[in-house]
CHARMM-style PDB file with segment names, atoms N, HN, CA, C and O in Angstrom:
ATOM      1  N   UNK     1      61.117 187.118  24.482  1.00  0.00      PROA
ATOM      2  CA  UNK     1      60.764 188.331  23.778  1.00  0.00      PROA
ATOM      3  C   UNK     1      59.594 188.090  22.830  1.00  0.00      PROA
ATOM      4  O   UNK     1      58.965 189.116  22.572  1.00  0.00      PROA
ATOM      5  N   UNK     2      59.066 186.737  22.131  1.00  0.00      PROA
ATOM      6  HN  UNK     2      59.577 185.904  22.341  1.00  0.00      PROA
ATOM      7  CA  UNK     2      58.563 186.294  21.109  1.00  0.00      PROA
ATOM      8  C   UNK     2      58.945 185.191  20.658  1.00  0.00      PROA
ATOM      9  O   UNK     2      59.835 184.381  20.919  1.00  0.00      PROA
ATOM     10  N   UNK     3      57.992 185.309  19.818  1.00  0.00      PROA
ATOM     11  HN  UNK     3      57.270 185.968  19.606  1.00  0.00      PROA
ATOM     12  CA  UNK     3      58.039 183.380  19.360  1.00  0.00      PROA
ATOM     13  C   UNK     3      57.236 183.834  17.476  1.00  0.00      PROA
ATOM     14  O   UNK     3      56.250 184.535  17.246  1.00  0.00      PROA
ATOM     15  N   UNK     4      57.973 183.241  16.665  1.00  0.00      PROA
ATOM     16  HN  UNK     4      58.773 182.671  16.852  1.00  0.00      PROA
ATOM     17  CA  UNK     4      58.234 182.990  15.816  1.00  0.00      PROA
ATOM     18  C   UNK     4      57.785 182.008  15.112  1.00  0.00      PROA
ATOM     19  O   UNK     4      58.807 181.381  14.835  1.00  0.00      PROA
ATOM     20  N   UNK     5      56.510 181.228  14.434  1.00  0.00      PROA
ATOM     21  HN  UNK     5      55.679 181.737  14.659  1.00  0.00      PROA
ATOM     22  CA  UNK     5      56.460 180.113  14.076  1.00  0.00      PROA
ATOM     23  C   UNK     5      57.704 179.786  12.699  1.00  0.00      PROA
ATOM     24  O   UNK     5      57.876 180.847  12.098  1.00  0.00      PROA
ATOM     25  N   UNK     6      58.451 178.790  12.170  1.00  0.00      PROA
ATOM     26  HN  UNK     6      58.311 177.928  12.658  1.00  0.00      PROA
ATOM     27  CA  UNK     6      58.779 178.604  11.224  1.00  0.00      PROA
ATOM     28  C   UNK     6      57.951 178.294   9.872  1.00  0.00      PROA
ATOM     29  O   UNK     6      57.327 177.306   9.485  1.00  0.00      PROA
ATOM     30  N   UNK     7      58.182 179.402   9.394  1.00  0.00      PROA
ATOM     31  HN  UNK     7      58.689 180.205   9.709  1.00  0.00      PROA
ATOM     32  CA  UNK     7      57.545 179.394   7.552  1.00  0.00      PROA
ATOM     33  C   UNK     7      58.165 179.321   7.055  1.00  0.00      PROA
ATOM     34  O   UNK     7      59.302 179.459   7.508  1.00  0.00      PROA
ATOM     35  N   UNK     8      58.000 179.105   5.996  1.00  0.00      PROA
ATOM     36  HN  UNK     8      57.077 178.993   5.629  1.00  0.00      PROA
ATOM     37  CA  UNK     8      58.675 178.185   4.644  1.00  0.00      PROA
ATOM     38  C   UNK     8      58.757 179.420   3.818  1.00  0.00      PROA
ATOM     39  O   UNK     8      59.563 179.243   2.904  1.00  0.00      PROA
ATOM     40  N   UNK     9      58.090 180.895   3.795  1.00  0.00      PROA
ATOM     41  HN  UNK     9      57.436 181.039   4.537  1.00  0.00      PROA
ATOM     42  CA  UNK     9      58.126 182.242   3.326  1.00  0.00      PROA
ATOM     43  C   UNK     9      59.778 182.893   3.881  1.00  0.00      PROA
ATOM     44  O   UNK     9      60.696 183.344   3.195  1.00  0.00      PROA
ATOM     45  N   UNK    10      59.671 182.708   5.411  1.00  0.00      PROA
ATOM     46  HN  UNK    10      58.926 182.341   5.968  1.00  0.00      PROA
ATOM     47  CA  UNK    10      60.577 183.147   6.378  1.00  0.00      PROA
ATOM     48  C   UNK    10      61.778 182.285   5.350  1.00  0.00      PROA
ATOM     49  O   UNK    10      62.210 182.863   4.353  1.00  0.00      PROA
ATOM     50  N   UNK    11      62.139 181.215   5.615  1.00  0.00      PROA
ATOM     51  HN  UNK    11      61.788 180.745   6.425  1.00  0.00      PROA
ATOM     52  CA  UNK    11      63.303 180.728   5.360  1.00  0.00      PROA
ATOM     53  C   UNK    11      63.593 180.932   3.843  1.00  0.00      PROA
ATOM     54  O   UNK    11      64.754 181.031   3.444  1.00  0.00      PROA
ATOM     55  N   UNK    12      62.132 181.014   2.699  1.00  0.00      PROA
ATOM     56  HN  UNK    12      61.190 180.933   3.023  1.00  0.00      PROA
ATOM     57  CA  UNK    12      62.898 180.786   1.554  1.00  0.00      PROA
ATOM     58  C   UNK    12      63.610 182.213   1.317  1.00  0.00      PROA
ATOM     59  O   UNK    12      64.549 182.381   0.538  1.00  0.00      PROA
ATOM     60  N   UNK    13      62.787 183.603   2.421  1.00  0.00      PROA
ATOM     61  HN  UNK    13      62.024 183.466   3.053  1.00  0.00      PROA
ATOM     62  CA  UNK    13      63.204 184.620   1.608  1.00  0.00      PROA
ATOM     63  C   UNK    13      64.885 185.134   2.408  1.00  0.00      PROA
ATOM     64  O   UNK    13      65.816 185.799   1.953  1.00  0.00      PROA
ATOM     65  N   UNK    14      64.690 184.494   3.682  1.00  0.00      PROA
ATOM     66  HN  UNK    14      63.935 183.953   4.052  1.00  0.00      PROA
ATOM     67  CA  UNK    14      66.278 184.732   4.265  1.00  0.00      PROA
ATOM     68  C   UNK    14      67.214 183.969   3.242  1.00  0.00      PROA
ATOM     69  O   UNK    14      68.052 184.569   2.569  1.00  0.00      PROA
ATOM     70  N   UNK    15      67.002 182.536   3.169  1.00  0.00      PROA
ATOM     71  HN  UNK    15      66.322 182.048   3.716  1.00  0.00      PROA
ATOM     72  CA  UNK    15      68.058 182.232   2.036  1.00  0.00      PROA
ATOM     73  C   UNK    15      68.611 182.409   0.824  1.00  0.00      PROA
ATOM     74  O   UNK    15      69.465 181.869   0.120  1.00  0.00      PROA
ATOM     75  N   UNK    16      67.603 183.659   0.773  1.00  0.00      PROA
ATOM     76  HN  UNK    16      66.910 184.097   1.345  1.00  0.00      PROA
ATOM     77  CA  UNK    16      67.855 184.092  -0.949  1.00  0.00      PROA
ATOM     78  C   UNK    16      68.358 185.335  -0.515  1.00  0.00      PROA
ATOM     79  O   UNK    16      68.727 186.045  -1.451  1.00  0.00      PROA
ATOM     80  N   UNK    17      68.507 185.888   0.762  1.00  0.00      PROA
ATOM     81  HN  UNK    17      68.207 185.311   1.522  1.00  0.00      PROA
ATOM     82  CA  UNK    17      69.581 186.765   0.726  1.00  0.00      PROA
ATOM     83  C   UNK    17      68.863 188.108   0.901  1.00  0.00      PROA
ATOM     84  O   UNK    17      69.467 189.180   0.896  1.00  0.00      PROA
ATOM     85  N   UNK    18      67.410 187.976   1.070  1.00  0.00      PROA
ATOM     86  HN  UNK    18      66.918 187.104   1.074  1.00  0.00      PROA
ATOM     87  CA  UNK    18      66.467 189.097   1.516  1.00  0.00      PROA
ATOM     88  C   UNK    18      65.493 188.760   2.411  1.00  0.00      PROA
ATOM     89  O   UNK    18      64.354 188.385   2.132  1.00  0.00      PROA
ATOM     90  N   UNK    19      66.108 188.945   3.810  1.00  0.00      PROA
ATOM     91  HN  UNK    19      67.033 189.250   4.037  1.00  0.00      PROA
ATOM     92  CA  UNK    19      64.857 188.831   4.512  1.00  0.00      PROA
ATOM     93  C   UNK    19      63.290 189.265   4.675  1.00  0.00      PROA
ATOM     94  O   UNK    19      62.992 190.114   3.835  1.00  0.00      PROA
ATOM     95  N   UNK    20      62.377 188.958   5.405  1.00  0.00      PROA
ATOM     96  HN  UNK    20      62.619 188.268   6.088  1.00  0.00      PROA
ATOM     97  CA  UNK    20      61.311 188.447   5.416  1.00  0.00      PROA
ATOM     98  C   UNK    20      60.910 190.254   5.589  1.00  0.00      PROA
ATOM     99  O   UNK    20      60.108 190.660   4.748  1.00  0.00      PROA
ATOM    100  N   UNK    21      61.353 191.150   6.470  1.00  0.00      PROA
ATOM    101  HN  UNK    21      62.004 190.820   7.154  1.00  0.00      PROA
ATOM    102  CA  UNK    21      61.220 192.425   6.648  1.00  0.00      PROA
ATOM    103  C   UNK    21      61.406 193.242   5.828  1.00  0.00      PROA
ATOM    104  O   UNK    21      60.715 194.249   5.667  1.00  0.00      PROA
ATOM    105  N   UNK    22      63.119 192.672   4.699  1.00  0.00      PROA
ATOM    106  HN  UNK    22      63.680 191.855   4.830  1.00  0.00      PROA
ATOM    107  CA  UNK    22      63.111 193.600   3.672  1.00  0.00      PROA
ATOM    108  C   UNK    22      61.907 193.293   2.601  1.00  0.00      PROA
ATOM    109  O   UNK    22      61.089 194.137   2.235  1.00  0.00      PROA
ATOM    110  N   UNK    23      61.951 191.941   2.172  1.00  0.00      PROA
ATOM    111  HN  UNK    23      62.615 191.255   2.470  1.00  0.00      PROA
ATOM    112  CA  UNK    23      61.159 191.584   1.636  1.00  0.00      PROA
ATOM    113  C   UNK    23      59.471 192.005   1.351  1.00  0.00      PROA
ATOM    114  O   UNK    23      58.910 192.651   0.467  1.00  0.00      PROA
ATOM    115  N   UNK    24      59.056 191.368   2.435  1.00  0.00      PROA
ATOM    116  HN  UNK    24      59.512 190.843   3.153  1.00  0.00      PROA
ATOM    117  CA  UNK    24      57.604 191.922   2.763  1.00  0.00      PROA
ATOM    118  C   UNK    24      57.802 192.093   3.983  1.00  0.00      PROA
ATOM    119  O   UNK    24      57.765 191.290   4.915  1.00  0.00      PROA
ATOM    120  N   UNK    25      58.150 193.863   3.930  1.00  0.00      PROA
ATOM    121  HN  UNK    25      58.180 194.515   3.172  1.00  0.00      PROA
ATOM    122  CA  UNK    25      57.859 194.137   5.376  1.00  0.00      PROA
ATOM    123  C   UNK    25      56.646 194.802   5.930  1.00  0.00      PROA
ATOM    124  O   UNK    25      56.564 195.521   6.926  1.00  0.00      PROA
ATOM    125  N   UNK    26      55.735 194.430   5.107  1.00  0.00      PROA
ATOM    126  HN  UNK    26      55.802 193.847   4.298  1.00  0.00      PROA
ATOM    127  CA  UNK    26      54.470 194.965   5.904  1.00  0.00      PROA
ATOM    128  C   UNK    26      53.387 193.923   5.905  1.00  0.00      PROA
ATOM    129  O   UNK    26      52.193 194.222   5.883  1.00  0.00      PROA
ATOM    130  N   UNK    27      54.026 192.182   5.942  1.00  0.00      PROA
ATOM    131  HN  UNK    27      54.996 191.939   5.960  1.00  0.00      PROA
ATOM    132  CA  UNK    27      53.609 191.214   6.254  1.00  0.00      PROA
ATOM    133  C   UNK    27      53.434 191.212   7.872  1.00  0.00      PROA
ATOM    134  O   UNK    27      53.730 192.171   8.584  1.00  0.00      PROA
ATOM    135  N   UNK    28      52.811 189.760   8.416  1.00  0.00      PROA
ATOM    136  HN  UNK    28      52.571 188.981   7.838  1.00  0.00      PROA
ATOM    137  CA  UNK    28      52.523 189.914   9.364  1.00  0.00      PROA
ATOM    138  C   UNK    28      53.506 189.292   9.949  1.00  0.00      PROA
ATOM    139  O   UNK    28      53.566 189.307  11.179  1.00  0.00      PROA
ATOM    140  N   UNK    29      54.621 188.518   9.067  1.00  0.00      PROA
ATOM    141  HN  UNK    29      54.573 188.506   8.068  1.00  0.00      PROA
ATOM    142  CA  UNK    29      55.798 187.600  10.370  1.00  0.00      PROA
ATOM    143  C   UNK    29      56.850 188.750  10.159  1.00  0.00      PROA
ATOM    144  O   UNK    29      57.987 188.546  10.584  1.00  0.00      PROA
ATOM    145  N   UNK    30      56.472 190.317   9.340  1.00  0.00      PROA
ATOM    146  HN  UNK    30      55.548 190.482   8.995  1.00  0.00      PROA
ATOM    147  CA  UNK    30      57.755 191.010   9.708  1.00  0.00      PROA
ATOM    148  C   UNK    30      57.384 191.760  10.437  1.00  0.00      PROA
ATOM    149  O   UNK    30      58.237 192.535  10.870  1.00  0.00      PROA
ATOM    150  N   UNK    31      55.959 191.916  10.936  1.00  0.00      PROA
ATOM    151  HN  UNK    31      55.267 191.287  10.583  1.00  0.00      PROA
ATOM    152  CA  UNK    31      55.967 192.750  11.795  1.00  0.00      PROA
ATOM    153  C   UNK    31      55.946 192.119  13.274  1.00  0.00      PROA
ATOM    154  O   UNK    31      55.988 192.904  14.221  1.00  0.00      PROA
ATOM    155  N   UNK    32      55.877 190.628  13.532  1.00  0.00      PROA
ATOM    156  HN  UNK    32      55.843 189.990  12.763  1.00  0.00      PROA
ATOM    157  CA  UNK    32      56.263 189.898  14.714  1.00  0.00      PROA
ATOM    158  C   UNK    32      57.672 190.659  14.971  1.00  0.00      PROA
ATOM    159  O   UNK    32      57.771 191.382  15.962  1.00  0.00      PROA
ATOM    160  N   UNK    33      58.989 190.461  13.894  1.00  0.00      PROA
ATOM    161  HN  UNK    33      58.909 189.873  13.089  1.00  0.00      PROA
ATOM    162  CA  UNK    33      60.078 190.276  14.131  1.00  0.00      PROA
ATOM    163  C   UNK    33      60.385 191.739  14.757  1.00  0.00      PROA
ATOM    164  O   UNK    33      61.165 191.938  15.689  1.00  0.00      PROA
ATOM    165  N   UNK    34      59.579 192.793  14.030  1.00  0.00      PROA
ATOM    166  HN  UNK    34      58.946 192.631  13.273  1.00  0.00      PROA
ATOM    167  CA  UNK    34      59.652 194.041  14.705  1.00  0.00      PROA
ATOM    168  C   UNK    34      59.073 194.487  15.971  1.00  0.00      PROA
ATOM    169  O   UNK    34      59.168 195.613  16.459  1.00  0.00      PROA
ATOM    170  N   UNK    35      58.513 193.557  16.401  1.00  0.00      PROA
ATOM    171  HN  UNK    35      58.436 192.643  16.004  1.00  0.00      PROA
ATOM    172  CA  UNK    35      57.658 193.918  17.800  1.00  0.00      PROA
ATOM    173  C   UNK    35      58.722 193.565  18.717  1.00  0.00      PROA
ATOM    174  O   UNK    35      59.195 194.201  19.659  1.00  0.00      PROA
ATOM    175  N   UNK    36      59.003 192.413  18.246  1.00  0.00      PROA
ATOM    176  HN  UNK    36      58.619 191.897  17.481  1.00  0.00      PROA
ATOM    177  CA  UNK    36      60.443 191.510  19.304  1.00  0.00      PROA
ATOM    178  C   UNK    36      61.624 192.399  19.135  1.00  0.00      PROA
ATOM    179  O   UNK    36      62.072 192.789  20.213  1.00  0.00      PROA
ATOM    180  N   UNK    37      62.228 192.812  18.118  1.00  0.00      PROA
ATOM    181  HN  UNK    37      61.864 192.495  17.242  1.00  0.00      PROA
ATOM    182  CA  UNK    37      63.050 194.130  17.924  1.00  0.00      PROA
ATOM    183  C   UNK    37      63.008 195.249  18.688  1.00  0.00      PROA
ATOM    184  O   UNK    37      64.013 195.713  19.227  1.00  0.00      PROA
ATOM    185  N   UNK    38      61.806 195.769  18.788  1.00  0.00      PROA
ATOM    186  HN  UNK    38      60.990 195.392  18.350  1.00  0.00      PROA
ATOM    187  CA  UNK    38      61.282 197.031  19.942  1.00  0.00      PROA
ATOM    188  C   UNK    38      61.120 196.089  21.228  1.00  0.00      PROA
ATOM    189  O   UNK    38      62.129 195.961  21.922  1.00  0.00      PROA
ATOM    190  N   UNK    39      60.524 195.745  21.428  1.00  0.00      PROA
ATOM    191  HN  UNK    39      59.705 195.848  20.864  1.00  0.00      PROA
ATOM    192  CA  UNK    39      60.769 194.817  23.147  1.00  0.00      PROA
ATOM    193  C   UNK    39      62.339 194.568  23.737  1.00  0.00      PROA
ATOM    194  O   UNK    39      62.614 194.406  24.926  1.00  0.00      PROA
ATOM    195  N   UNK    40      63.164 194.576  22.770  1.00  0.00      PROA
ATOM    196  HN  UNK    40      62.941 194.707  21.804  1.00  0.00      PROA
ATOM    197  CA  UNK    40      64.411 193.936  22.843  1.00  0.00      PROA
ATOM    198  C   UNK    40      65.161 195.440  23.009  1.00  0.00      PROA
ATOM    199  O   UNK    40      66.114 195.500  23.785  1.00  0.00      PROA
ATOM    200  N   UNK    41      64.827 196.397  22.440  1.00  0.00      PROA
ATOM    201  HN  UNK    41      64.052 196.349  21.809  1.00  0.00      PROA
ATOM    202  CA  UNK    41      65.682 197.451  22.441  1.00  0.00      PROA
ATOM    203  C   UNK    41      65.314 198.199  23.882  1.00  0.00      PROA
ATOM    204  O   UNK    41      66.183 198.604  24.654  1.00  0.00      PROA
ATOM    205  N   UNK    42      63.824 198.320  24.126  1.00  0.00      PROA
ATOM    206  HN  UNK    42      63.118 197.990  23.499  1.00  0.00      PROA
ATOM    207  CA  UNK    42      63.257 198.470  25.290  1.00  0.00      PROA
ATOM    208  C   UNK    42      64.568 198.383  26.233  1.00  0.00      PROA
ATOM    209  O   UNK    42      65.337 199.178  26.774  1.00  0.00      PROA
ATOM    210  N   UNK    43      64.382 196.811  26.123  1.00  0.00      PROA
ATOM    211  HN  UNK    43      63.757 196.165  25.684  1.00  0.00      PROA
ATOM    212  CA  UNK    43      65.197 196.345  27.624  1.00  0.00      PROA
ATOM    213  C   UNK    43      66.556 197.317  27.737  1.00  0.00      PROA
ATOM    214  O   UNK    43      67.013 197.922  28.707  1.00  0.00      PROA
ATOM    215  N   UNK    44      67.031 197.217  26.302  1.00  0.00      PROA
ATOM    216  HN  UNK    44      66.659 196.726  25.514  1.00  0.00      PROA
ATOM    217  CA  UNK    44      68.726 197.732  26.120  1.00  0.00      PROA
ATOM    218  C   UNK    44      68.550 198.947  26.795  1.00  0.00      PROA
ATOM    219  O   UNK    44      69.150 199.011  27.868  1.00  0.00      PROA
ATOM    220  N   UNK    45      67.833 200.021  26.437  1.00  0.00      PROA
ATOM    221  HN  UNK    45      67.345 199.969  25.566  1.00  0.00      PROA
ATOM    222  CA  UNK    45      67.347 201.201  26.520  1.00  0.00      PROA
ATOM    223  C   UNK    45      67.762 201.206  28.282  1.00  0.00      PROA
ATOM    224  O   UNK    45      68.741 201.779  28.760  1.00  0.00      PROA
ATOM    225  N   UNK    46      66.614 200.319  29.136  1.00  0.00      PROA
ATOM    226  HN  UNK    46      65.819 199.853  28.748  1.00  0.00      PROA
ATOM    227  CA  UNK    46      66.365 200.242  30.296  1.00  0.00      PROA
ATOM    228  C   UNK    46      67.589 200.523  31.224  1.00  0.00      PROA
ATOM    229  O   UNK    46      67.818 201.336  32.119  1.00  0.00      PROA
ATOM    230  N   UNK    47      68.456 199.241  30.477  1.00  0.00      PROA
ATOM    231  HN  UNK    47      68.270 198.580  29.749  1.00  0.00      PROA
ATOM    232  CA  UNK    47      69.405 199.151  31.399  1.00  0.00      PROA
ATOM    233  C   UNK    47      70.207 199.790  31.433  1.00  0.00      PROA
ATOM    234  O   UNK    47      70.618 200.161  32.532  1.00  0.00      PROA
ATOM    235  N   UNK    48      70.925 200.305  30.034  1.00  0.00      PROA
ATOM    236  HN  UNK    48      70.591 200.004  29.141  1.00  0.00      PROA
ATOM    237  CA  UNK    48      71.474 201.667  30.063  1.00  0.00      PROA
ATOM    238  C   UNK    48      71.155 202.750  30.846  1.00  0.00      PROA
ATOM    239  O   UNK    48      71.920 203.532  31.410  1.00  0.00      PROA
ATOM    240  N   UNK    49      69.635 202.718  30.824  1.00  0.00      PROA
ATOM    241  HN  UNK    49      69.014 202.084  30.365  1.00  0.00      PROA
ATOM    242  CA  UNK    49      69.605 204.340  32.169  1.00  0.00      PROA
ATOM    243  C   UNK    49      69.666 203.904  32.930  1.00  0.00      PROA
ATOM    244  O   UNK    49      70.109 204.673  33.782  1.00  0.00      PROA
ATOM    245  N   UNK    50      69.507 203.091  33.259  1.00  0.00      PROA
ATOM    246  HN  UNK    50      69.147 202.466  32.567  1.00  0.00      PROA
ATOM    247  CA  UNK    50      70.230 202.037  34.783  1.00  0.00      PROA
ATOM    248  C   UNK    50      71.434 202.209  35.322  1.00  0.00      PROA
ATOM    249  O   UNK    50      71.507 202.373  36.540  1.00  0.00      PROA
ATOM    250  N   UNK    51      72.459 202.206  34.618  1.00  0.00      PROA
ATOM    251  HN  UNK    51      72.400 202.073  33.628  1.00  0.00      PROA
ATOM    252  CA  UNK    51      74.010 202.146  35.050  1.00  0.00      PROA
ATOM    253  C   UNK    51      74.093 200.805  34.682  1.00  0.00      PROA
ATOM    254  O   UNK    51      74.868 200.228  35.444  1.00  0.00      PROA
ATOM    255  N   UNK    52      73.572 199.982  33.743  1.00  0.00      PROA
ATOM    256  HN  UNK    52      72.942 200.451  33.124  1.00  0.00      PROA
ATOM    257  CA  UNK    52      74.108 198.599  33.550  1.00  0.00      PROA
ATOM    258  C   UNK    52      75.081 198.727  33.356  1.00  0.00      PROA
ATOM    259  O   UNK    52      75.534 199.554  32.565  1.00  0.00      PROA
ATOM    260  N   UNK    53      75.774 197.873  34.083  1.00  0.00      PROA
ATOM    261  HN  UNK    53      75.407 197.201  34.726  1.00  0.00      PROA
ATOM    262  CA  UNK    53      77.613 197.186  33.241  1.00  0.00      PROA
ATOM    263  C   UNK    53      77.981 196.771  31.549  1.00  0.00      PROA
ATOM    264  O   UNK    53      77.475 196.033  30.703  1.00  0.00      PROA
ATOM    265  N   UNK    54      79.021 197.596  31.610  1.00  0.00      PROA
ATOM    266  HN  UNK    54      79.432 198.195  32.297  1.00  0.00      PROA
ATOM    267  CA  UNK    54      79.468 197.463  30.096  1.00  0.00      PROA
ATOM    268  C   UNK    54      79.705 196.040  29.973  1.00  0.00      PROA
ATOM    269  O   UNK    54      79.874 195.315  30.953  1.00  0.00      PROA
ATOM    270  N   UNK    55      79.721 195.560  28.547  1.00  0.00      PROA
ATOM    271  HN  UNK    55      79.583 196.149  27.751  1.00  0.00      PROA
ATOM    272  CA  UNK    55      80.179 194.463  28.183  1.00  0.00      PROA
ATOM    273  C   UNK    55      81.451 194.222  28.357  1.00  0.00      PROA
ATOM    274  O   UNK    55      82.250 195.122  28.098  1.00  0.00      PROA
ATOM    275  N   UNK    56      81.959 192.823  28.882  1.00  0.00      PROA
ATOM    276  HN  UNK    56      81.310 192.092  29.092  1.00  0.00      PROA
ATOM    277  CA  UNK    56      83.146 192.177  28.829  1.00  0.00      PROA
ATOM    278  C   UNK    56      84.089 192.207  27.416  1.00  0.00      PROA
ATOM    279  O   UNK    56      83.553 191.596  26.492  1.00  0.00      PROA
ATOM    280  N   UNK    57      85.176 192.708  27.151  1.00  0.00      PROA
ATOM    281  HN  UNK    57      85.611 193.204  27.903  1.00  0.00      PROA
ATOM    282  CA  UNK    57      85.649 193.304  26.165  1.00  0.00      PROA
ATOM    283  C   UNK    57      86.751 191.818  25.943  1.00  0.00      PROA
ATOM    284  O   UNK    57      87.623 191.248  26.599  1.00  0.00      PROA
ATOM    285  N   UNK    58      86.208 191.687  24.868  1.00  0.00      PROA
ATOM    286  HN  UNK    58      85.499 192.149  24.335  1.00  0.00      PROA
ATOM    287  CA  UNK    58      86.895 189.872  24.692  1.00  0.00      PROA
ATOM    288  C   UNK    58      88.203 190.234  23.608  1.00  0.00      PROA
ATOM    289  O   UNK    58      88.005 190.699  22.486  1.00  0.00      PROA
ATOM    290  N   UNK    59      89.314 189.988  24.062  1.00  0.00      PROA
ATOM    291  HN  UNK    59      89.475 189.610  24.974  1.00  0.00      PROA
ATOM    292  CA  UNK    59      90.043 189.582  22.961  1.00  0.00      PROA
ATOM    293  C   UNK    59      89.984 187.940  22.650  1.00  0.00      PROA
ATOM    294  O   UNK    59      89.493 187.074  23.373  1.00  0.00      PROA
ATOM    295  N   UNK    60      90.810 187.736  21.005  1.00  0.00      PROA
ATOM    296  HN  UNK    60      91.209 188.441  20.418  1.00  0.00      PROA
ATOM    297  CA  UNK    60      91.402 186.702  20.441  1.00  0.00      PROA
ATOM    298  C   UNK    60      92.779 186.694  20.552  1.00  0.00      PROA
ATOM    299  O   UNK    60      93.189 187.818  20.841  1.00  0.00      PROA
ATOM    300  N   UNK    61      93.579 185.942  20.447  1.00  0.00      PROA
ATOM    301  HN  UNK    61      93.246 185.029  20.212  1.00  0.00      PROA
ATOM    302  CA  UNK    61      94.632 186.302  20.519  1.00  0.00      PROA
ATOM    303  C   UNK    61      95.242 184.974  19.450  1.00  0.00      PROA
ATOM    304  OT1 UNK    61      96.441 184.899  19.181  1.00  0.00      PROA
TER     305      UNK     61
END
């Protein structure tokens, strides 16, 4: 879907409990994460009008 380099922005602002999108989301690694987000929903989208198969419904027991 994308590729992501690791920054040291990315990780310090996820570990503090605000990601990089909430954070600065009109940076340029939040708008990677949103391109890969829309590409990704794309597909979901796709297969749904497809007749894709539902997910396997997992219990724990």
């Amino acid at each position: 879907m994308g590729e992501i380099p690791l920054h040291i922005e990315i990780r310090e602002t996820s570990d503090g409990g605000r990601p990089i999108v909430v954070s600065r989301p009109e940076s340029e690694h939040a708008k990677v994460y949103r391109r890969i987000a829309d590409r990704l929903w794309e597909k979901v989208e796709a297969g749904l009008a497809a007749g894709a198969r539902p997910a396997p419904r997992i219990v724990v027991q």
